[in-house]
N, CA and C atoms as an extended XYZ file, in Angstrom:
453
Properties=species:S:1:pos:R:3:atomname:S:1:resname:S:1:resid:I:1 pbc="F F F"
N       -32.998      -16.106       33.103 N   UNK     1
C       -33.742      -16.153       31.859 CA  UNK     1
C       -32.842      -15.668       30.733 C   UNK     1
N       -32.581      -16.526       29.453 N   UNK     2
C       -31.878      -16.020       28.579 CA  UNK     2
C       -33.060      -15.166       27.643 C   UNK     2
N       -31.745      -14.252       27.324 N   UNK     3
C       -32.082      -13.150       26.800 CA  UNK     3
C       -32.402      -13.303       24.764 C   UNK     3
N       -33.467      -13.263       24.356 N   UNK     4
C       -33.509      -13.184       23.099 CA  UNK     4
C       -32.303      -12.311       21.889 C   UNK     4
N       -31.953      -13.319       21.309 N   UNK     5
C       -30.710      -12.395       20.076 CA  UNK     5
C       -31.469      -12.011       19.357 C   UNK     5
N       -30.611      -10.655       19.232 N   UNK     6
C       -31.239       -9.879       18.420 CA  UNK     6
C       -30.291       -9.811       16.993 C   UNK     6
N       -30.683       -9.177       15.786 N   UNK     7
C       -29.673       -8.656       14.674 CA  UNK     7
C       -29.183      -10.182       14.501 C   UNK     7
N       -28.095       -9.946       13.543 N   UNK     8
C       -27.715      -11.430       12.823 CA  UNK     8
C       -26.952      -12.308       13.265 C   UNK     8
N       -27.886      -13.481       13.148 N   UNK     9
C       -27.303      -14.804       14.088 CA  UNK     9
C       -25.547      -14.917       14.414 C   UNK     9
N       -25.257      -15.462       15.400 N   UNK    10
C       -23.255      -15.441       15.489 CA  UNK    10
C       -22.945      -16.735       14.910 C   UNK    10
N       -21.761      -16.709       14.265 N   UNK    11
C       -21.207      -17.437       13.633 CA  UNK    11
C       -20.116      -18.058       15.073 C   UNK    11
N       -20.233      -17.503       16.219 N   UNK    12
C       -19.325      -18.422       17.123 CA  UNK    12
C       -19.450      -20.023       17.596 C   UNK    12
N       -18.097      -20.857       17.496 N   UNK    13
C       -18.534      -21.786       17.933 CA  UNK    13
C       -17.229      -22.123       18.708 C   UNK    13
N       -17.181      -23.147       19.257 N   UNK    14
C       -15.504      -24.114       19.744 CA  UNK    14
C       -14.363      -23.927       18.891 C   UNK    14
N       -15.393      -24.121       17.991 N   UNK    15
C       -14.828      -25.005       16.732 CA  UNK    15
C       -13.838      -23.491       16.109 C   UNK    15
N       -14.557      -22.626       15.413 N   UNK    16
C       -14.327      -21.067       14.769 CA  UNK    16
C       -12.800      -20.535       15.910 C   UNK    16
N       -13.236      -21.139       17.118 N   UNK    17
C       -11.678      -19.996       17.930 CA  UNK    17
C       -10.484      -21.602       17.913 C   UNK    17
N       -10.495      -22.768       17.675 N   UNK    18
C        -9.990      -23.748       17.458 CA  UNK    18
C        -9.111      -23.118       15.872 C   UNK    18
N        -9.804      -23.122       14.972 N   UNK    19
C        -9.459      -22.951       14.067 CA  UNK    19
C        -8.566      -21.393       13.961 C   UNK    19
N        -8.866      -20.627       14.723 N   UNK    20
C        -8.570      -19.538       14.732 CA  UNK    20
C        -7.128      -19.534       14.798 C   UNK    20
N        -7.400      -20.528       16.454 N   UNK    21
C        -5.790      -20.055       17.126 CA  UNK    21
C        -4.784      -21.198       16.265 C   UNK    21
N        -5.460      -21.971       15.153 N   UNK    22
C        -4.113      -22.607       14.483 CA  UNK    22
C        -3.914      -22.235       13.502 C   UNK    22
N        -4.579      -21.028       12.818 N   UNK    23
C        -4.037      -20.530       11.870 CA  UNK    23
C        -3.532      -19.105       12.588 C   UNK    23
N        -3.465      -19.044       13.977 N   UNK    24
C        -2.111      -17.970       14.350 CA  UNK    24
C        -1.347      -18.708       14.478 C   UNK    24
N        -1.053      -19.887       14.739 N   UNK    25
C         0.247      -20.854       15.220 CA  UNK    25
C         0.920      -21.376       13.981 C   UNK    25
N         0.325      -21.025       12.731 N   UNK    26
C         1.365      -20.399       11.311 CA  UNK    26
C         1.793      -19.324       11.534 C   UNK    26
N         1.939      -18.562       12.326 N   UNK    27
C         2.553      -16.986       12.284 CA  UNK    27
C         1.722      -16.551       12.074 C   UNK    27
N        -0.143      -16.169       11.853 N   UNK    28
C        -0.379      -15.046       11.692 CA  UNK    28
C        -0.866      -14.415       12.768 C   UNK    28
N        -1.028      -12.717       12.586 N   UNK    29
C        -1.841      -11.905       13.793 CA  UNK    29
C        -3.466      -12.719       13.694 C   UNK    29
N        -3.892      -12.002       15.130 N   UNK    30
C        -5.198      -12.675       15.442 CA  UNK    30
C        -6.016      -11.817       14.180 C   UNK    30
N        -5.858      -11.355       13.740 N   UNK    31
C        -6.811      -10.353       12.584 CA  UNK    31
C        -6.587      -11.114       11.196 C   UNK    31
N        -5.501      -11.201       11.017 N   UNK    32
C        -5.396      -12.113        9.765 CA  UNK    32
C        -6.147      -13.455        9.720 C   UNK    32
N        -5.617      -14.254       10.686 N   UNK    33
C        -6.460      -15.396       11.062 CA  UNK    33
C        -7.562      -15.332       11.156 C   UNK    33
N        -8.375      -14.316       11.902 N   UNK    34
C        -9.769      -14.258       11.670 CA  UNK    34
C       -10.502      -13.794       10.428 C   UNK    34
N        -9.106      -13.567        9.609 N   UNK    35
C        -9.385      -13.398        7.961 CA  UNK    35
C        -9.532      -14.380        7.036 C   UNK    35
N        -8.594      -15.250        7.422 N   UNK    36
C        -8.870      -16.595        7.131 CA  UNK    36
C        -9.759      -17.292        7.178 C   UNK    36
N       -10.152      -17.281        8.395 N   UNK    37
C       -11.666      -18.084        8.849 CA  UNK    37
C       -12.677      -17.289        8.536 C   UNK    37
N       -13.562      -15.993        7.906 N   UNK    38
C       -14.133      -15.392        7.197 CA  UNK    38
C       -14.869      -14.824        8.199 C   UNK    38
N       -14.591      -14.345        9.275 N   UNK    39
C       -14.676      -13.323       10.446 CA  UNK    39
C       -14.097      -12.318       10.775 C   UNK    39
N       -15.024      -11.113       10.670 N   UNK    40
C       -14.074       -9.603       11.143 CA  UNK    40
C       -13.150       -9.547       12.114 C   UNK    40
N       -12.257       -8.901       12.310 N   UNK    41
C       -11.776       -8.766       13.291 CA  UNK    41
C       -12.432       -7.960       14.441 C   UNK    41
N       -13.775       -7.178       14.512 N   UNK    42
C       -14.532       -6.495       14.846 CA  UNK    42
C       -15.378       -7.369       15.562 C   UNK    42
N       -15.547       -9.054       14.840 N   UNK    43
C       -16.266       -9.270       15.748 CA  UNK    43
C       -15.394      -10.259       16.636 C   UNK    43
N       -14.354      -10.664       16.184 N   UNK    44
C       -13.242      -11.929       17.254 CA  UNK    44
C       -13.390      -10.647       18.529 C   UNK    44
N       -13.216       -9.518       18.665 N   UNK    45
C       -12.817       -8.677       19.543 CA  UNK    45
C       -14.280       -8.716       20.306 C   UNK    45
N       -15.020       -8.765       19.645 N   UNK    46
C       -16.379       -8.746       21.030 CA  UNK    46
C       -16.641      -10.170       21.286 C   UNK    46
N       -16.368      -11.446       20.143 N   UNK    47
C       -16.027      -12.294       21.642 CA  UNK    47
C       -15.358      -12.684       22.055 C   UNK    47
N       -14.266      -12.177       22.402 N   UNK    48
C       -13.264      -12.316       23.662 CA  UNK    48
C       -14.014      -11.469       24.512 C   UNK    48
N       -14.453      -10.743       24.254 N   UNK    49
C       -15.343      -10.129       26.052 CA  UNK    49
C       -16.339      -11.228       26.232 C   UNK    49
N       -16.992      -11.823       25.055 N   UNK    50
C       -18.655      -12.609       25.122 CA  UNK    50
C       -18.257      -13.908       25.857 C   UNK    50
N       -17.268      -14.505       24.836 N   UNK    51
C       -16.622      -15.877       25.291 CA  UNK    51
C       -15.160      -16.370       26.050 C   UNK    51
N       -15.647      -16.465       27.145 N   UNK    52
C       -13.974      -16.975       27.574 CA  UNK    52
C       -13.271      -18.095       26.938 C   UNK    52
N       -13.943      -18.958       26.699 N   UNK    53
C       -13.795      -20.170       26.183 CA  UNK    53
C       -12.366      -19.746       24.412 C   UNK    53
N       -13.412      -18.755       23.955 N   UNK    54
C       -12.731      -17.956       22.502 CA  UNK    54
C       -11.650      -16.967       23.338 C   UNK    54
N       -11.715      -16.424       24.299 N   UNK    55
C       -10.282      -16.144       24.909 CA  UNK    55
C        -9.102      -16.691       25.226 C   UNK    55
N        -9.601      -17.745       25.590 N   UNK    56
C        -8.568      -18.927       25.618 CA  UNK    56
C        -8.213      -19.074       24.318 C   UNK    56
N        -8.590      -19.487       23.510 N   UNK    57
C        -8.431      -19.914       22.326 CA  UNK    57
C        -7.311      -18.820       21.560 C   UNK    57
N        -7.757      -17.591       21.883 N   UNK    58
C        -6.848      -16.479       20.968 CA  UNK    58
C        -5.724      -16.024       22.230 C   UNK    58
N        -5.611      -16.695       23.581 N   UNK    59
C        -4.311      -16.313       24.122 CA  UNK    59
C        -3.597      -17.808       23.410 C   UNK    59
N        -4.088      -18.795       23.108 N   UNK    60
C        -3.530      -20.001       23.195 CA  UNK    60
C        -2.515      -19.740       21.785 C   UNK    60
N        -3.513      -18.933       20.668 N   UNK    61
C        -2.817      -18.938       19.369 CA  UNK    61
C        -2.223      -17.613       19.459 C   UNK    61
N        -1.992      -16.878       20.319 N   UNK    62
C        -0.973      -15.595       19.986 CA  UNK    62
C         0.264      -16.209       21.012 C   UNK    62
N         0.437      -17.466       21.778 N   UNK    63
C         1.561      -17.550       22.208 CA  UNK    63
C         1.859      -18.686       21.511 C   UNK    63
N         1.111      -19.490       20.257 N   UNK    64
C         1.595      -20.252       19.183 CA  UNK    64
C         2.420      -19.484       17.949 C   UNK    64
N         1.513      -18.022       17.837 N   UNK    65
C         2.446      -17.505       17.023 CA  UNK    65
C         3.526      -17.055       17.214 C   UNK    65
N         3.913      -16.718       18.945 N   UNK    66
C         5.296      -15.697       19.174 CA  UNK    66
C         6.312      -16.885       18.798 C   UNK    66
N         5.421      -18.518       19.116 N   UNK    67
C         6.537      -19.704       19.252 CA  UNK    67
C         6.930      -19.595       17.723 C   UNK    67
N         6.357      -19.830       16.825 N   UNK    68
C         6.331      -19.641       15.165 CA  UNK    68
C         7.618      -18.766       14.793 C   UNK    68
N         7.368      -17.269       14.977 N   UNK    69
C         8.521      -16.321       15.232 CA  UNK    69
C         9.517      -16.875       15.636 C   UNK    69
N         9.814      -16.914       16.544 N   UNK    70
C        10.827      -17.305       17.450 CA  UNK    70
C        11.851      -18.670       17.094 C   UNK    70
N        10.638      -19.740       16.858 N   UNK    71
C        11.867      -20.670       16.106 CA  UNK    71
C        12.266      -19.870       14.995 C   UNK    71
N        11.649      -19.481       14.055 N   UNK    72
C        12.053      -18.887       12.539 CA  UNK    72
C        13.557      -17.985       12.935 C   UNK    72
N        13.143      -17.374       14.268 N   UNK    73
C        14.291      -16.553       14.670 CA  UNK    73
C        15.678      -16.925       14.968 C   UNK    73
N        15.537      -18.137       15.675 N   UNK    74
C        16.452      -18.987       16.285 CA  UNK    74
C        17.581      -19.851       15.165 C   UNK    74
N        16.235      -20.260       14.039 N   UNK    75
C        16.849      -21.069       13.025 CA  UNK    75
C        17.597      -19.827       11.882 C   UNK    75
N        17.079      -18.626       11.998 N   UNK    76
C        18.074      -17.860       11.129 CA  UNK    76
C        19.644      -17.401       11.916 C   UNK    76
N        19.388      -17.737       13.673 N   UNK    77
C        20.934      -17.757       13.753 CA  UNK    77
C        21.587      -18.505       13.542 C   UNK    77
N        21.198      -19.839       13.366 N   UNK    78
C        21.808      -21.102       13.183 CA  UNK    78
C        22.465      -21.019       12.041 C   UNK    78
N        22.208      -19.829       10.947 N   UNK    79
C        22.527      -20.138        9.717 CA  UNK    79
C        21.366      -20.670        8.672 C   UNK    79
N        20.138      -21.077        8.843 N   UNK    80
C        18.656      -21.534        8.087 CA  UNK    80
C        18.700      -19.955        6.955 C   UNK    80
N        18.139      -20.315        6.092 N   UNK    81
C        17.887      -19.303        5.629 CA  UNK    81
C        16.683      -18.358        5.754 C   UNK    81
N        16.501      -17.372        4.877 N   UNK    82
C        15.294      -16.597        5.505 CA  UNK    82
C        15.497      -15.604        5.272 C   UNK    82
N        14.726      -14.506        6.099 N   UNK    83
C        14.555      -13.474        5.501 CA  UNK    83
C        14.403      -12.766        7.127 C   UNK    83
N        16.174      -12.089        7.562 N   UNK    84
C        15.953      -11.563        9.171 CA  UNK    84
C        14.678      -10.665        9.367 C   UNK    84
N        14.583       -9.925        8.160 N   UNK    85
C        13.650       -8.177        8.473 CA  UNK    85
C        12.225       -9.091        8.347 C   UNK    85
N        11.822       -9.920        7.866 N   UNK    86
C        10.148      -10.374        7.736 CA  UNK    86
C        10.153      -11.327        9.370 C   UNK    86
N        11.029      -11.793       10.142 N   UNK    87
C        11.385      -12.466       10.750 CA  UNK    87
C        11.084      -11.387       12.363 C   UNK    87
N        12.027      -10.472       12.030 N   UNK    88
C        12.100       -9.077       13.065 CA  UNK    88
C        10.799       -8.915       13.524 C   UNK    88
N        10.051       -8.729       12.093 N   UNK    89
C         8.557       -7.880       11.656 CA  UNK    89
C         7.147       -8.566       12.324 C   UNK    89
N         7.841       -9.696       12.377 N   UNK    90
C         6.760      -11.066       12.811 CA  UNK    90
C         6.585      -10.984       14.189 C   UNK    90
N         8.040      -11.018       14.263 N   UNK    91
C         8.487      -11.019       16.202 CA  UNK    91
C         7.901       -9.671       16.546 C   UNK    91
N         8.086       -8.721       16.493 N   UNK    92
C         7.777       -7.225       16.919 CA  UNK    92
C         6.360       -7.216       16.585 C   UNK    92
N         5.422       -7.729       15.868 N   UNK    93
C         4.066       -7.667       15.817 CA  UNK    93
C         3.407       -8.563       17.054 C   UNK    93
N         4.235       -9.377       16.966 N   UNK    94
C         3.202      -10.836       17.996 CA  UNK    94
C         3.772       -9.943       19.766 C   UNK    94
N         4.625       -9.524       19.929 N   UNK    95
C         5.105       -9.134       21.105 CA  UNK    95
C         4.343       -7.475       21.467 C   UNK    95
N         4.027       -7.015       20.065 N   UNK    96
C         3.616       -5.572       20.354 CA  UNK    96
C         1.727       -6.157       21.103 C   UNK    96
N         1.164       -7.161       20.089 N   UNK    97
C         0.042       -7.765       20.585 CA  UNK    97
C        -0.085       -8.045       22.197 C   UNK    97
N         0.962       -8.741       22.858 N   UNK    98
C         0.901       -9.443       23.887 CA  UNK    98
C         1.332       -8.051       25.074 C   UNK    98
N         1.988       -7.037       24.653 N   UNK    99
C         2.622       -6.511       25.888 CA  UNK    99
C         2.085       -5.068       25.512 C   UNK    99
N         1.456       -4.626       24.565 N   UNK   100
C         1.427       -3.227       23.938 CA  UNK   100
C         2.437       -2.051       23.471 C   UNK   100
N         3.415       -2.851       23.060 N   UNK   101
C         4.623       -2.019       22.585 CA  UNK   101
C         4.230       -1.682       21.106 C   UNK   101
N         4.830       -0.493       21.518 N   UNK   102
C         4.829       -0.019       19.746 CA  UNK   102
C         6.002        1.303       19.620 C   UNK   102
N         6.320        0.466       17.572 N   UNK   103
C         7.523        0.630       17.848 CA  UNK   103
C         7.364        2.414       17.206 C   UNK   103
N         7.517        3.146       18.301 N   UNK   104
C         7.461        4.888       18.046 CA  UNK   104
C         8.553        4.920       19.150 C   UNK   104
N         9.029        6.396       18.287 N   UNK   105
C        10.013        6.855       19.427 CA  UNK   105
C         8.980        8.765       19.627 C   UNK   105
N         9.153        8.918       20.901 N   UNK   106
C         9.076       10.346       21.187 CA  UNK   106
C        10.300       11.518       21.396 C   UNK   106
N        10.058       12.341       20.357 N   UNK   107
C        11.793       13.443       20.472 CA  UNK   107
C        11.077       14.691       21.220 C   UNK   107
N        11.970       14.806       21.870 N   UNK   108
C        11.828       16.515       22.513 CA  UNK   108
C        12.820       17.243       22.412 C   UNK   108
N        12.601       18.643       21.695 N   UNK   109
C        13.529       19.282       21.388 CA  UNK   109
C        13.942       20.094       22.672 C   UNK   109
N        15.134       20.937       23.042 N   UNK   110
C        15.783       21.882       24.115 CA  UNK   110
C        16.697       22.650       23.052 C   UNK   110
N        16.736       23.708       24.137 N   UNK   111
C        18.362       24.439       23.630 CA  UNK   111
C        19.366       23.651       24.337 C   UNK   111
N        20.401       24.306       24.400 N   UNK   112
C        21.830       24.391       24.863 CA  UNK   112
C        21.435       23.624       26.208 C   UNK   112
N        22.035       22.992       26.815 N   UNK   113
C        21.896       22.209       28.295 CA  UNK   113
C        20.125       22.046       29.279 C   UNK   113
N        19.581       21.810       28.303 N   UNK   114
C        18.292       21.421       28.254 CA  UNK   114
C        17.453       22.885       28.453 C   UNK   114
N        17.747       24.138       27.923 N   UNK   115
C        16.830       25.210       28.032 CA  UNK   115
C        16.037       25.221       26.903 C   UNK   115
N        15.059       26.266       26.970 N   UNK   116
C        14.124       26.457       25.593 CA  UNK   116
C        14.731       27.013       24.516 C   UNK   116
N        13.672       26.432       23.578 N   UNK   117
C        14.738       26.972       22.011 CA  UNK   117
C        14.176       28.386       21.564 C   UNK   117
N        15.182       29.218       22.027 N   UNK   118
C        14.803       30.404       21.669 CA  UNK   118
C        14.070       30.938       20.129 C   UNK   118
N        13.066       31.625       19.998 N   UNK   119
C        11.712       31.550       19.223 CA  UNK   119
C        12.308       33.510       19.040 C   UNK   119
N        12.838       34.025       17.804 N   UNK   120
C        12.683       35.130       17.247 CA  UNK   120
C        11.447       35.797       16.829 C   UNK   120
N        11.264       36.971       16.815 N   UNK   121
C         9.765       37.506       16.491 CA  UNK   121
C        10.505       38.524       15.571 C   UNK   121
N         9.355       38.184       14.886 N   UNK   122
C         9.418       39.431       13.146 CA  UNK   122
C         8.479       40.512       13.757 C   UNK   122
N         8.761       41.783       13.104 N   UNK   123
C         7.729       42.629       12.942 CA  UNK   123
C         7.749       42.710       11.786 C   UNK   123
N         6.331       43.088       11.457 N   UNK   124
C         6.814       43.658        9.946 CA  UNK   124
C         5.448       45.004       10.164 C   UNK   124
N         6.323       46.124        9.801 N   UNK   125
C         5.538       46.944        9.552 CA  UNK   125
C         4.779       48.050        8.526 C   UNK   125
N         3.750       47.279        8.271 N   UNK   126
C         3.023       47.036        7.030 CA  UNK   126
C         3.112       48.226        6.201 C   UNK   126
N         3.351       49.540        7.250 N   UNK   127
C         3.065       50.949        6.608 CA  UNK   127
C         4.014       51.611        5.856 C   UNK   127
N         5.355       50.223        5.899 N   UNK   128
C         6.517       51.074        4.750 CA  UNK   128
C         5.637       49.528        3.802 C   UNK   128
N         5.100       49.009        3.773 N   UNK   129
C         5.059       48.256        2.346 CA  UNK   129
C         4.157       48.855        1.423 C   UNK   129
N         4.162       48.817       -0.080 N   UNK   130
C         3.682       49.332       -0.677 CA  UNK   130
C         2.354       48.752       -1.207 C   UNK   130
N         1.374       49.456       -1.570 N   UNK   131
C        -0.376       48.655       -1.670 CA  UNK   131
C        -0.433       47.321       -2.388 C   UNK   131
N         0.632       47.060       -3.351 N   UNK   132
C         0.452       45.622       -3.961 CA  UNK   132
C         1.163       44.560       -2.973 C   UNK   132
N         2.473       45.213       -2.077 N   UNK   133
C         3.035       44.139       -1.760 CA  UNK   133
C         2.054       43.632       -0.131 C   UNK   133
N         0.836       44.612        0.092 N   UNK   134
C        -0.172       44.758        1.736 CA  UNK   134
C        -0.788       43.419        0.787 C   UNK   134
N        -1.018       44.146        0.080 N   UNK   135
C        -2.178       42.412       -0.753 CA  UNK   135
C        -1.801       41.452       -0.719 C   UNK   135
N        -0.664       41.354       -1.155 N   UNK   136
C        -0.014       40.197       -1.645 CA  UNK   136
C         0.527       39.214       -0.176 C   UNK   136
N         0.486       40.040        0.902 N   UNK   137
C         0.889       39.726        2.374 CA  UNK   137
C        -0.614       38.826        2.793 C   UNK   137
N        -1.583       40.009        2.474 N   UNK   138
C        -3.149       39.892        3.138 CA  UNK   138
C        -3.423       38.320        2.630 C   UNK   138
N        -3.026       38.129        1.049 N   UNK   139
C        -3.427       36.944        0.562 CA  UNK   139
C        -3.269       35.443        0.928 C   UNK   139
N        -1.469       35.991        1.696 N   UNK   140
C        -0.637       34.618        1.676 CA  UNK   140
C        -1.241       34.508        3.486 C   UNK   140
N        -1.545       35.642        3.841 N   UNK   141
C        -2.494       35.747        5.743 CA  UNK   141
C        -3.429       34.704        5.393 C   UNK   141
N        -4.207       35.353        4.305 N   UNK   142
C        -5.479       34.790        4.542 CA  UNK   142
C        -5.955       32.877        3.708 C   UNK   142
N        -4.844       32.906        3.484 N   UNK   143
C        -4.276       31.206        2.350 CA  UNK   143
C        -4.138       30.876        3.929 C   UNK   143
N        -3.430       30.775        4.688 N   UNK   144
C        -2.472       29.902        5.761 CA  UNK   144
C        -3.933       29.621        6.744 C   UNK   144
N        -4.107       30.305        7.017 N   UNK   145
C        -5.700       30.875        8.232 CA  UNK   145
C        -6.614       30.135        7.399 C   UNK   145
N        -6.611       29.404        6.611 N   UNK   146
C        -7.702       28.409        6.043 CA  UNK   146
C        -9.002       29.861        4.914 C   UNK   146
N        -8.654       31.180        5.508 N   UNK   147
C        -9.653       32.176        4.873 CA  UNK   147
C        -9.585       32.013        3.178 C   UNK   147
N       -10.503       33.053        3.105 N   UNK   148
C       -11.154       33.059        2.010 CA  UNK   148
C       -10.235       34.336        0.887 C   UNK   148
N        -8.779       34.656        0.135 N   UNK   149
C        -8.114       35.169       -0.285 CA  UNK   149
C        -9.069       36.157       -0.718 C   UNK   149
N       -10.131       36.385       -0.824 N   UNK   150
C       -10.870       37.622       -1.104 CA  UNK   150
C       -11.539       38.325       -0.070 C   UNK   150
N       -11.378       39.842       -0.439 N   UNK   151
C       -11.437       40.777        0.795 CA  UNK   151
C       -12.580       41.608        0.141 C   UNK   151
């Protein structure tokens, strides 16, 4: 028994992920394209779970767009003109889509031959400072600690 829709009618059809995946096979991401065609990207993403049919459709146009990239890429070694870094940018978006790369690096700091980085400790002891400079300490305490500079 089908189930009654609820909330506002879908704009999905054949036709909507047709159109979709050939305006990724100009180079764009599936979000842009579904910008084009006057659909959130909020909702292309629930139907690819709803519709296989629209899954197909958006694997068909994200491996139209890597092709897009890729000649553009090919023809700037040839000597074509262009623009390498919008070219790079294209390629590294459509590939970050398909495989989940992204381009971050993670640093970890060490000491000397991979030990810890030795961490100095202050004292400060408050009872040689004098009553304006305790305030003036208490203030910049209580600024950092998100508090309230009044005591």
């Amino acid at each position: 028994m089908e189930m009654p829709q609820t909330g506002r009618p879908t704009k999905y059809s054949a036709e909507i992920g047709d159109q979709i995946a050939d305006a990724m096979a100009e180079g764009l991401s599936l979000e842009a394209a579904a910008a084009a065609c006057g659909v959130s990207p909020r909702v292309v993403f629930d139907w690819q779970r709803r519709h296989p049919a629209f899954l197909q459709a958006v694997e068909r146009g994200r491996a139209q767009s890597l092709l897009f990239w890729e000649r553009r890429a090919i023809a700037l070694a040839a000597g074509a003109g262009g623009n390498a870094n919008i070219v790079s940018l294209g390629l590294k978006n459509r590939s970050r889509a398909a495989s989940g790369w992204h381009d971050s690096q993670r640093l970890e700091h060490s000491g000397p031959d991979g030990s810890p980085i030795p961490v100095a400790a202050t004292t400060i002891d408050v009872g040689k400072l004098s009553k304006d400079d305790r305030d003036a300490l208490k203030r910049v305490l209580l600024t950092v600690s998100g508090n309230s500079a009044e005591a």
